[in-house]
N, C-alpha and C positions, 0 to 999 in steps of 0.2 A: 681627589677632593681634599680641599685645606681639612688638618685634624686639632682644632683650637684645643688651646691650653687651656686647662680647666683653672678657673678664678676660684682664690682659696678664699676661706670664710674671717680667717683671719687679715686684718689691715694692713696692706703696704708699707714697709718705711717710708718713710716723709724724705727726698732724697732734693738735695741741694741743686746739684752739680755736678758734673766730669769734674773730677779732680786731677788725676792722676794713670798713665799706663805703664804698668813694666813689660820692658819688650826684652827678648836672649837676644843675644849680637853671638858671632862667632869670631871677631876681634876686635878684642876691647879698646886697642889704641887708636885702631882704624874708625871707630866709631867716634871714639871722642873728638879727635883728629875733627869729626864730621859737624857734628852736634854743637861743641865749643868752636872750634878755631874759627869754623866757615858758619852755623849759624846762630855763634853767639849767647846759646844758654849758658846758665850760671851755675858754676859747681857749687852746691850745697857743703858736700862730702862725699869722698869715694876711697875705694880702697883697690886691692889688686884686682876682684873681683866684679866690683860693684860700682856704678857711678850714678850719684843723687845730683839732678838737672833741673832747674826750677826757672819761669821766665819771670821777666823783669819786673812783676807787679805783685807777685807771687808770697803773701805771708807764712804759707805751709812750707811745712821742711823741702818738696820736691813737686812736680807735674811730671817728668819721667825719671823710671830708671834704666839703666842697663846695665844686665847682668850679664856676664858671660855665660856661654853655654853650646854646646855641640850641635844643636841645631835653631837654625833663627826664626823665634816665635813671639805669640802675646801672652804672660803668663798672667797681668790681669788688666780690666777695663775699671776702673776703681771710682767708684763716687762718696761723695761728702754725704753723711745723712744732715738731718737736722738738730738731736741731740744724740747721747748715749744709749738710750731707748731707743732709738731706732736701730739702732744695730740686732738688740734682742729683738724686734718688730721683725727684721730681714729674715733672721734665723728660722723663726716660726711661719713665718708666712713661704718660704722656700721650701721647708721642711713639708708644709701641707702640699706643697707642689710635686714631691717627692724626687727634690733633685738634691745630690750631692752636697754636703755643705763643711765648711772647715772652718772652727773658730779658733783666733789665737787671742789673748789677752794680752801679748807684748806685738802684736802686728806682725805682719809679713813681711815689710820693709821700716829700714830706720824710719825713725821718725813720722811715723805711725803707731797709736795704737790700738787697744781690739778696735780687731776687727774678723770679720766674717766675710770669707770666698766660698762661690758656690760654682757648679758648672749648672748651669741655668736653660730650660727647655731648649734654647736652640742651640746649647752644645759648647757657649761661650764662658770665660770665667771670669765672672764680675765677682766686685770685690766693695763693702758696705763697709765705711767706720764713717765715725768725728773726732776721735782725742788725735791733734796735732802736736806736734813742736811747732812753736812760732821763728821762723827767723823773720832775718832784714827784708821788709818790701823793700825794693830798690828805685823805687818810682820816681825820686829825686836825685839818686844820684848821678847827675847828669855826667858826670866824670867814665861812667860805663857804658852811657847809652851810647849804641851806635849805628850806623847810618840804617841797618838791614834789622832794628831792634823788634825781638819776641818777646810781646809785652802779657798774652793770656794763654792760658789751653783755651780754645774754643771750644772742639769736639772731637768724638770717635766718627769713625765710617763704620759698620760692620756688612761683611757678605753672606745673607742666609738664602736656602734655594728656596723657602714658602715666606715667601713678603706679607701676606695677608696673617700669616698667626702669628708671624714676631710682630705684627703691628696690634693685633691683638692685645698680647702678651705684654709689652708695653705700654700700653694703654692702661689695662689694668695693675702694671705697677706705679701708674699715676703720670706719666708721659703723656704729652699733648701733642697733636700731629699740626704742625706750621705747613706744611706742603707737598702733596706727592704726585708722582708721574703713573699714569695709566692709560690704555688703550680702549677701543670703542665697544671693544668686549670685557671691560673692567675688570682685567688683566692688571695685578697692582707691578711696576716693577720697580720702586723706590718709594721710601716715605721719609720724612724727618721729623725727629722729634723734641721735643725740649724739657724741661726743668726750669734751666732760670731762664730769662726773658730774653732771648735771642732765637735766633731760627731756629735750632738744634742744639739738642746736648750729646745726642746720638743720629745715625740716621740707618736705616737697612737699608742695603743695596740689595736686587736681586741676582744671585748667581749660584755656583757651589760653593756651600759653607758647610761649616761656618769656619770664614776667616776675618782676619781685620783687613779692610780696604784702605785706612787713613787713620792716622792722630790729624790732628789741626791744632793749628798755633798760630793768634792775631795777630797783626801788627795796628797800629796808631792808624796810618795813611798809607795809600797805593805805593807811593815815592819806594816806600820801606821796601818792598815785593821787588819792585823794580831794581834798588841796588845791590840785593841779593841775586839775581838773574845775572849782573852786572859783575859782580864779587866771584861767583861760579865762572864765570867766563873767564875773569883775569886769572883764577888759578889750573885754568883747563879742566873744569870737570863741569862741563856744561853739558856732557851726554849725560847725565845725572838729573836732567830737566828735564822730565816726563810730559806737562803740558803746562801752558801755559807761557807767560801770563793773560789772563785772559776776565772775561766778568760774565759768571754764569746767571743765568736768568731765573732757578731758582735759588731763591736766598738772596740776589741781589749782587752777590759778593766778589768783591775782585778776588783772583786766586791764584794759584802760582801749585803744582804737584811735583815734588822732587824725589830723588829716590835716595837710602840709605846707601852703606858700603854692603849691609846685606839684603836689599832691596826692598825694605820698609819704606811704605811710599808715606812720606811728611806733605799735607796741605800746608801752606800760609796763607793764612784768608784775613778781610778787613772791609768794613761799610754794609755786613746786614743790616739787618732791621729789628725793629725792637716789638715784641711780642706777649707782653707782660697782661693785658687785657682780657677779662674774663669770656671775650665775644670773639677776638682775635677772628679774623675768619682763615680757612686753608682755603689753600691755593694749589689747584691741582691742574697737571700739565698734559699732553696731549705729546705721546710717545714719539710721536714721527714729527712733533716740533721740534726743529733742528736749532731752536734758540734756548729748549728749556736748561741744554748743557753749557751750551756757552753764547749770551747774549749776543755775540757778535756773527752765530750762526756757522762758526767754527768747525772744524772735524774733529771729533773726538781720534785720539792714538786708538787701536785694538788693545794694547797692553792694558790701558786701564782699564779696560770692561775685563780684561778676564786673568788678570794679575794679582793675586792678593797674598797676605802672610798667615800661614798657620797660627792656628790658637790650641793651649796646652789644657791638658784636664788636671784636675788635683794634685794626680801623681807626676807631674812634668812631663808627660808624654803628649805628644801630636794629637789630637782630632781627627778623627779622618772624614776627611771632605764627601757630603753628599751632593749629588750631582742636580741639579735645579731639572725638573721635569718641565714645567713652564717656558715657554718661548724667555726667551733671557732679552736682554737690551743691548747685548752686544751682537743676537743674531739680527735685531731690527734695524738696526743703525749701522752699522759698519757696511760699507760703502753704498749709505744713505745721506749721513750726515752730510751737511751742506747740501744735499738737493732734496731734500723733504721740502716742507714748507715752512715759508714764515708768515706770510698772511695767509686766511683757510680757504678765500675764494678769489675768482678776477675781480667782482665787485671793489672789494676791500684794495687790491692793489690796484686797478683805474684810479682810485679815490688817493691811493701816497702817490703814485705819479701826477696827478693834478693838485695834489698840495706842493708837491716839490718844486711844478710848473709855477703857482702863484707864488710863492717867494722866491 
């Protein structure tokens, strides 16, 4: 039985946004090599250790860092509050939670400051500020923009094995659920959630976590996805291209999953939907619909159902992964996909081949 997290009495910070992830690489060049050369993020500043990556729309000092480090992990999932006070709102309201917390008054990373990291009920370490450094939006400079341009952070993925109390638990840190996958025995095994007004600012996956599944980062138009697939090709590191591309059916979004040099798997997504309405309704999907992963009714790879990167706790050390008791979505679906269903009954398909037939 799910063991929900208890709702503190004190108020949630007011939380903007995915801001920002620091991920460890175990080569710094090989990574940059990755990041920069092939997908075009914009160095902020870096140094022998550290590389500050901001994408093209971007007025905060950075959206990722990479830190060097001996084993490759998330050391945080980092959001924007909405003022200074909400920082101290995160502190007390986590604290009544009774998880871990670490405040710093000069930040954890450049150009950042306080700010507050916690490792958070399901074992993840989020990270709460607002004082920025402003740099250059580059929105105009069309002189940088280029054919495969990383214009936002979109979102985290996270991997937790009880989907039902991290959906909880985000809810009551003020998280709205845009849309999730469930089975007939209301069995949760994905949910997404939001902030600002798009499908997700986070989403849980159901698996062994807690680990991170994904960063995401927008582009403008499909075109963009596409000449990145295109770009990986001409440089041969096209077995770097995990799935895609493809246009999943929840969320809407065209997508494209790559992998790092240390196997941090990068979305590039573009064309959800906008969610900002007090009524929004969710949208929940039907496990053995082989179109809610990929609109085109696609096979999911195995790797991505059960592939994901370690998350660190306060002291830099690993997480150790809990192993998900629940039927998982990788035992549903793998070699299901493409032959589940896409209409639920014959009715429904007589009816597309007779539309098909009159046009």
């Amino acid at each position: 039985m799910t063991n929900f997290v208890p709702t503190p009495k004190a108020p949630a910070p007011d939380i903007v946004r995915c801001a920002y992830m620091e991920i460890v690489v175990t080569d710094l060049v090989r990574s940059r090599e990755f990041y920069v050369d092939v997908l075009g993020l914009h160095v902020t500043e870096e140094d022998e250790s550290t590389i500050y990556l901001r994408s093209l729309e971007e007025f905060i000092h950075h959206n990722l860092v990479l830190r060097q480090g001996p084993v490759a992990a998330v050391a945080a999932f980092a959001y924007r509050v909405k003022s200074p006070a909400e920082v101290d709102a995160a502190e007390v309201y986590y604290t009544e939670l009774g998880c871990r917390t670490q405040r710093r008054k000069g930040g954890f990373t450049k150009g950042i400051g306080d700010s507050l990291r916690v490792e958070d009920p399901l074992g993840f370490p989020y990270e709460f500020f607002y004082e920025v450094d402003h740099v250059e939006r580059l929105t105009q400079r069309y002189d940088l923009y280029s054919a495969g341009e990383l214009v936002r952070l979109d979102h985290f993925n996270q991997v937790t094995p009880d989907v039902p109390r991290g959906r909880k638990y985000l809810e009551d840190l003020g998280f709205r659920v845009s849309e999730d996958i469930q089975d007939s025995d209301g069995v949760s095994y994905a949910v997404w959630m939001h902030r600002k007004q798009t499908v997700h600012d986070t989403a849980l996956t159901g698996g062994n976590g807690p680990r991170m599944h994904h960063v995401a980062f927008a582009t403008h138009e499909k075109h963009n996805i596409i000449q990145i697939c295109d770009k990986m090709g001409a440089l041969r590191i096209s077995d770097r291209i995990e799935r895609g591309p493809g246009r999943h059916g929840v969320s809407n979004a065209f997508y494209l999953y790559i992998l790092d040099p240390d196997g941090h798997r990068i979305e590039i997504y573009t064309q959800d939907y906008y969610t900002g309405d007090p009524d929004n309704p969710t949208v929940t999907w039907d496990v053995h619909d082989n179109q809610r992963r990929d609109w085109w009714g696609n096979a999911v790879v195995p790797s991505w159902y059960s592939e994901a990167s370690l998350v660190l706790d306060l002291d830099g050390k690993p997480q150790p992964v809990v192993v998900r008791e629940e039927k998982s979505e990788m035992a549903v679906t793998v070699g299901a996909d493409g032959f589940s269903y896409t209409r639920k009954d014959a009715d429904s398909a007589a009816q597309g081949f007779k539309l098909g037939a009159q046009l």
